[in-house]
Backbone bond lengths (Angstrom), bond angles and torsions (degrees), N, CA, C in turn:
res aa  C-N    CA-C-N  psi(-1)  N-CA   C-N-CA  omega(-1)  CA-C   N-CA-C  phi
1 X - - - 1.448 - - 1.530 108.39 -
2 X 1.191 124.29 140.18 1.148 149.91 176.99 1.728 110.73 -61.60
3 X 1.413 112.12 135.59 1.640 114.68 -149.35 1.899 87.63 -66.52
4 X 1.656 121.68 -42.10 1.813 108.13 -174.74 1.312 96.05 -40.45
5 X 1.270 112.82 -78.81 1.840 124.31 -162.31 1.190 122.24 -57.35
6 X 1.271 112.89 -0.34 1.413 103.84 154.05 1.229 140.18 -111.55
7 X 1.629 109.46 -12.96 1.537 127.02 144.59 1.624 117.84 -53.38
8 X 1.543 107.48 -61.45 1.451 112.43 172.76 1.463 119.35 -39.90
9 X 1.896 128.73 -16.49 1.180 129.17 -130.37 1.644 66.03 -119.27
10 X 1.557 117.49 -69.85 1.524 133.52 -177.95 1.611 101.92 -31.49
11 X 1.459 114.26 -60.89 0.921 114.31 168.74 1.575 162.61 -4.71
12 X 1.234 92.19 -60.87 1.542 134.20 179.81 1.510 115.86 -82.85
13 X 1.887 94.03 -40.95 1.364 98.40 167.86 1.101 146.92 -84.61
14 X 1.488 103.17 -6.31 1.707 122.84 -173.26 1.834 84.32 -107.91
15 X 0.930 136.39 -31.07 1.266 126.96 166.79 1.811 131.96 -54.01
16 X 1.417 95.66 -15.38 1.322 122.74 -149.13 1.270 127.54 38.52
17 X 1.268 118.73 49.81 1.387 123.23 170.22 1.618 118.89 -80.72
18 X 1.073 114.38 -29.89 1.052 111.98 177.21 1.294 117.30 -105.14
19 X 1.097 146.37 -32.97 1.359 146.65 124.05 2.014 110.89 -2.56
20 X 1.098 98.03 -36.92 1.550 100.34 -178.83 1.733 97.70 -97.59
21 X 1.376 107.71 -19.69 1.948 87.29 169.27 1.278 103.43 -102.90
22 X 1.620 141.21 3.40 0.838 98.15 164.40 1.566 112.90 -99.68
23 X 1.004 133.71 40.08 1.843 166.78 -168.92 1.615 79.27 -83.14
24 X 1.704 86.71 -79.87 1.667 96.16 -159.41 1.566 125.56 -60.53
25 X 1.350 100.41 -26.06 0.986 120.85 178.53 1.952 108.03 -37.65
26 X 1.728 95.06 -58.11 1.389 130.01 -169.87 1.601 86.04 -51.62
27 X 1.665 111.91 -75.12 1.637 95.61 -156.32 1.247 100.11 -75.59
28 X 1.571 145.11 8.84 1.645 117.45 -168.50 1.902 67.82 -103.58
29 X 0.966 155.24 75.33 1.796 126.93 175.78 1.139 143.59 -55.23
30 X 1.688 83.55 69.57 1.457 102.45 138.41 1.336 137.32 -116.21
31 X 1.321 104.03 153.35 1.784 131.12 173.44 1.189 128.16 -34.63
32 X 1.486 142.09 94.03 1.595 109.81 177.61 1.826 104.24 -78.47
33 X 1.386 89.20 -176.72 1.135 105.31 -174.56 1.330 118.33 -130.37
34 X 1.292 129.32 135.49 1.737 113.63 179.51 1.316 100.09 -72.66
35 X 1.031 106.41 165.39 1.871 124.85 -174.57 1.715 115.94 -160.17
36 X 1.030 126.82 166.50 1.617 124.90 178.48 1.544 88.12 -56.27
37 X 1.843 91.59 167.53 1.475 116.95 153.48 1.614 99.27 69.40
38 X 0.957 124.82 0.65 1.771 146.75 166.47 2.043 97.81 53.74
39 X 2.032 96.64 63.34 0.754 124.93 129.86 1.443 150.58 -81.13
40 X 1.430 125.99 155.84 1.808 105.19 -179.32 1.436 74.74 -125.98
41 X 1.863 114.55 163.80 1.161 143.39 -179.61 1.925 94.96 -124.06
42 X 0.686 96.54 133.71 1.637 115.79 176.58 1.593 92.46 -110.58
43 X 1.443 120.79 117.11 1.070 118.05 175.93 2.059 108.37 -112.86
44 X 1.179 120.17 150.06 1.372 119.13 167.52 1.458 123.29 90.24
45 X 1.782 92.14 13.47 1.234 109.38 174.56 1.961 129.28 -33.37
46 X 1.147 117.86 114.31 1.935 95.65 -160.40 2.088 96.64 -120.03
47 X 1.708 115.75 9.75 1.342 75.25 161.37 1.248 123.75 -122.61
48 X 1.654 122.00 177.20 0.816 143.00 -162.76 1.779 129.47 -45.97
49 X 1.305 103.99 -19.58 1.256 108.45 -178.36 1.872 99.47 -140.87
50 X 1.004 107.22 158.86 1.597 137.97 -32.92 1.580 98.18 -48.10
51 X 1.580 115.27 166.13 1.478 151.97 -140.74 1.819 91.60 -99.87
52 X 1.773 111.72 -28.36 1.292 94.45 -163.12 1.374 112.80 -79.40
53 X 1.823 106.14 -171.21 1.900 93.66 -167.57 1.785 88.16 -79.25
54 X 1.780 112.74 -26.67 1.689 121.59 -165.64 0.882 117.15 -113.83
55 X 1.274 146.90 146.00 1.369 139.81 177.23 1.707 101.35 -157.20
56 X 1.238 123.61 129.69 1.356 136.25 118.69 1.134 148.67 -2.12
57 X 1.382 132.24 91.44 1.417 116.00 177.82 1.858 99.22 -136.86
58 X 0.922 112.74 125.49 1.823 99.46 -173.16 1.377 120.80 51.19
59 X 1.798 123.23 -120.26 1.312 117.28 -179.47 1.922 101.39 -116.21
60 X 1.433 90.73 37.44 1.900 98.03 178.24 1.303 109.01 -112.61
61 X 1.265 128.15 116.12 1.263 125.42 140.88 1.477 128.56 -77.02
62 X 1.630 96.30 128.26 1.418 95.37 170.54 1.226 123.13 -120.80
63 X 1.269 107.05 134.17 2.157 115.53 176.15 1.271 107.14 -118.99
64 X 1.379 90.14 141.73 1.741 106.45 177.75 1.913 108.54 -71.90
65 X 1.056 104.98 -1.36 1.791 125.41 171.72 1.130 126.92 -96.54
66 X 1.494 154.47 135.93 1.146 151.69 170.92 1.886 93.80 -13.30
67 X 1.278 89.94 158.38 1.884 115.77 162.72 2.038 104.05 -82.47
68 X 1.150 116.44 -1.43 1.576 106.16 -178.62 2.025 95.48 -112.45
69 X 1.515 102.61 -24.20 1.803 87.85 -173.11 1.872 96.13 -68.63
70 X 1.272 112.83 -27.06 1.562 113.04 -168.83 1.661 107.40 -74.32
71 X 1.499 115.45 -57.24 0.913 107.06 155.27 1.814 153.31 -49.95
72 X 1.156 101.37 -13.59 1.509 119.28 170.13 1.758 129.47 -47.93
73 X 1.454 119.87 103.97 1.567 87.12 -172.86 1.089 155.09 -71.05
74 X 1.467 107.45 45.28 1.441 135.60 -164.63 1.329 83.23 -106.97
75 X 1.429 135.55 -61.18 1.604 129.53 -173.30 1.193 125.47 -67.91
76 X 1.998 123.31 14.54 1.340 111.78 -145.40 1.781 117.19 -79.48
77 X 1.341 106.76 -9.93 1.339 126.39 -165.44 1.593 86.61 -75.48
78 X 1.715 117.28 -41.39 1.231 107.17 -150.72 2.023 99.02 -85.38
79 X 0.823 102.39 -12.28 1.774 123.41 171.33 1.502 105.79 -54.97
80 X 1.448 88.25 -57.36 1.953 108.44 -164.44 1.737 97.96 -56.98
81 X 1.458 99.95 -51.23 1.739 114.46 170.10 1.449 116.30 -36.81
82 X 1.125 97.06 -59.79 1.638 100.99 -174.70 1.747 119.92 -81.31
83 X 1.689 105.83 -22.25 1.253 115.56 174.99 1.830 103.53 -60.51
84 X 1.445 118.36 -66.26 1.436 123.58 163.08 1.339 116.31 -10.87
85 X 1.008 123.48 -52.78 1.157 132.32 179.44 1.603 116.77 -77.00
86 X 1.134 137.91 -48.60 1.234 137.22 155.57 1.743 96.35 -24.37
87 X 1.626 128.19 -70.84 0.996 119.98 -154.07 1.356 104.59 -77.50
88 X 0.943 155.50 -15.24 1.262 146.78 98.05 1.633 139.55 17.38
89 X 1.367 112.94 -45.40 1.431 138.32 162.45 1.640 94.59 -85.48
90 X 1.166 135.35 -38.62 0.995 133.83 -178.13 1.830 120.50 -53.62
91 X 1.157 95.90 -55.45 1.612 119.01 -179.85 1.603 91.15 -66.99
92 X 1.122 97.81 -82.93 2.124 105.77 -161.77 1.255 117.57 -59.88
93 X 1.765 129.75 -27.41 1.360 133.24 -168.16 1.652 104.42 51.00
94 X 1.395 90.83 -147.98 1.894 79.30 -168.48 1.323 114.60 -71.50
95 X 1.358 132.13 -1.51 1.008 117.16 176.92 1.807 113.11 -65.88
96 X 1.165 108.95 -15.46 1.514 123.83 164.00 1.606 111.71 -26.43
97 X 1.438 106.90 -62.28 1.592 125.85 -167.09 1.527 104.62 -56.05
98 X 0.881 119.03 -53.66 1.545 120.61 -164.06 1.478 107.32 -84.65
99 X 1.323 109.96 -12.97 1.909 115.83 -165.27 2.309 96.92 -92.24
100 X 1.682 95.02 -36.90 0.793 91.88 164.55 1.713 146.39 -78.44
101 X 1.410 100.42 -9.07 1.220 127.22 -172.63 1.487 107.61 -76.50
102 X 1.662 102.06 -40.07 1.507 127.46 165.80 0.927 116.22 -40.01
103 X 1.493 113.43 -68.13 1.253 139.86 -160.25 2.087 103.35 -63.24
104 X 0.960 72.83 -67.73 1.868 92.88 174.35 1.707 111.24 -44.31
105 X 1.231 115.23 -44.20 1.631 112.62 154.64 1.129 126.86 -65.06
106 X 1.445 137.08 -39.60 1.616 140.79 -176.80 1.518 102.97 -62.06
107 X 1.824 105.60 -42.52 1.962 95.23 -179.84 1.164 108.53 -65.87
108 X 1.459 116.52 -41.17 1.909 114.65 -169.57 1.555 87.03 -72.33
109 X 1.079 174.95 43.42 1.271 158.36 166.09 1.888 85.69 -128.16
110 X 1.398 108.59 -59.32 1.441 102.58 -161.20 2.147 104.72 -92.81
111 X 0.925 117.11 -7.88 1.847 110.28 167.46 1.734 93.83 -123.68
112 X 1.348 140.18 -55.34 1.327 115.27 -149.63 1.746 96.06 127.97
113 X 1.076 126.26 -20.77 1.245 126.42 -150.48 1.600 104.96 -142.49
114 X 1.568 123.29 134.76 1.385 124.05 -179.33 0.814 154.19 -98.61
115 X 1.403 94.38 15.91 2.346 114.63 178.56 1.685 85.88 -129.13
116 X 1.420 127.08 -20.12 1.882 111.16 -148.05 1.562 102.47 -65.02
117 X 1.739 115.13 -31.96 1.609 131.04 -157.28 1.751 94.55 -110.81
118 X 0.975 109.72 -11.43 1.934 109.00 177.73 0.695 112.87 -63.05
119 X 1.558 121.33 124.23 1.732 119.23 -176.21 1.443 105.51 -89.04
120 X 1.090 128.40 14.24 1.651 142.75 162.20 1.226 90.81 -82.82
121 X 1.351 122.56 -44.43 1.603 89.47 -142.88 1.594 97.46 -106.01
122 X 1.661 106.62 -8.01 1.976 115.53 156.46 1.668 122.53 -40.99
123 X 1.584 76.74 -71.55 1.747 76.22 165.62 1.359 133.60 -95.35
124 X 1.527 137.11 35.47 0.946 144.37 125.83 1.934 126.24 -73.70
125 X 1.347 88.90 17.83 1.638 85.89 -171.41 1.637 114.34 83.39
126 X 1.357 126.49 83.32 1.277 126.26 172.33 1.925 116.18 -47.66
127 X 1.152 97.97 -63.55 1.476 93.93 178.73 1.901 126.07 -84.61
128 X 1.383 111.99 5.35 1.160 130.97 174.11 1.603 107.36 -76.00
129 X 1.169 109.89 -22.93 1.513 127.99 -158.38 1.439 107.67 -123.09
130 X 1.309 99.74 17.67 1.789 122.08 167.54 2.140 103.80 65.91
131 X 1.361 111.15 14.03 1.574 106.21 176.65 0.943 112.42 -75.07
132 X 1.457 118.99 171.17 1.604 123.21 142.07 0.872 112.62 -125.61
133 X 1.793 94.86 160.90 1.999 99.82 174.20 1.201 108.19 -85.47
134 X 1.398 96.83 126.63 1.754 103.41 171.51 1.618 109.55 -106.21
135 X 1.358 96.98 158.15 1.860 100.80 173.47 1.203 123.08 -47.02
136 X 1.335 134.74 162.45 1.387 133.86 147.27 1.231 112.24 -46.71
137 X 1.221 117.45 163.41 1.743 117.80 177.76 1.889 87.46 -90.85
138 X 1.210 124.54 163.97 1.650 123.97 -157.03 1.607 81.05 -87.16
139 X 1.076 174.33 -56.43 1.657 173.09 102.20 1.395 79.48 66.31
140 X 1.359 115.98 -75.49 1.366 130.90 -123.37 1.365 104.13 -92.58
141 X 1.853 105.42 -31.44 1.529 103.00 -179.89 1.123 109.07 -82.90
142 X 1.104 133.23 -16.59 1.551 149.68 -178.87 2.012 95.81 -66.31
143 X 1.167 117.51 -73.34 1.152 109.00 177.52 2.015 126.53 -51.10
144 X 1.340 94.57 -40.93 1.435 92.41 174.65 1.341 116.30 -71.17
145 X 1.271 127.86 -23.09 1.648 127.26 164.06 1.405 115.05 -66.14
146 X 1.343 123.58 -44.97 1.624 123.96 155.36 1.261 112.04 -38.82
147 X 1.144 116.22 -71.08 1.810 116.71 -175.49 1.560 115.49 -58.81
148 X 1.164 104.83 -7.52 1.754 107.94 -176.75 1.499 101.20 -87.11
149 X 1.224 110.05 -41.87 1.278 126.81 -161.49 1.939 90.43 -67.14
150 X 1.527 113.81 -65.73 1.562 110.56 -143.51 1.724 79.18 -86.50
151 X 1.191 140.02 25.72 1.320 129.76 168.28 1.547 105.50 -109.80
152 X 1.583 130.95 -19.22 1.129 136.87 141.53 1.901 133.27 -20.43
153 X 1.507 119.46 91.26 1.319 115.70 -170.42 1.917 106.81 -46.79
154 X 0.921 102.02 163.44 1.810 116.61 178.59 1.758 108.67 -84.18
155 X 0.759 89.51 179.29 1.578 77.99 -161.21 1.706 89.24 -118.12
């Protein structure tokens, strides 16, 4: 393994990030799975929240799909998506959870939508991670054209 992914892997664990998915792991029961990059995939994920098919928690991915449809290299972009994010848990530890929670409110406040404006979910690859960019809500574009404007040097 490659010296990132295996710090990122160390990481997670001295952070207890992953230690806390594999918690959940325990009461949702499911399995992880080893995977490259000394990730586990939790496959068969069944509750209700979060809404997505993948989600993140430390160095666990979880899908509401087998651990082999995620792994498949037909999904690898969507891997790379969720890998990003591991390193991510890596850097912040749990402070991750709540920054993202943040984050995940400012887009629904400023587009309507809760990964499109997430700067988690920017630099994890927006469309790798099956999003789209959506517009500003007009509030919002209205203000960021103001601020563009009076942040403009004078001539």
């Amino acid at each position: 393994m490659a010296i990132w992914p295996a710090a990122r892997t160390a990481l997670t664990w001295v952070n207890g990030t992953t230690p806390l998915a594999l918690a959940l792991c325990g009461a949702t029961r499911t399995k992880p799975r080893r995977a490259p990059g000394g990730l586990l995939v939790a496959g068969s994920y069944r509750w209700r929240v979060p809404r997505q098919q993948c989600f993140t928690i430390g160095a666990v991915v979880f899908t509401r799909r087998d651990a082999d449809w995620l792994l498949d290299p037909v999904r690898q972009t969507l891997l790379g998506h969720e890998t990003r994010h591991v390193g991510q848990y890596a850097v912040l530890g749990p402070l991750f959870l709540p920054a993202y929670a943040l984050a995940s409110g400012w887009s629904w406040l400023v587009a309507g939508e809760y990964g499109c404006r997430n700067v988690f979910e920017r630099l994890a690859g927006l469309a790798d991670g099956g999003y789209l960019d959506r517009p500003l809500r007009p509030w919002a574009a209205r203000v960021r054209h103001v601020t563009r404007i009076r942040r403009r040097p004078a001539p």
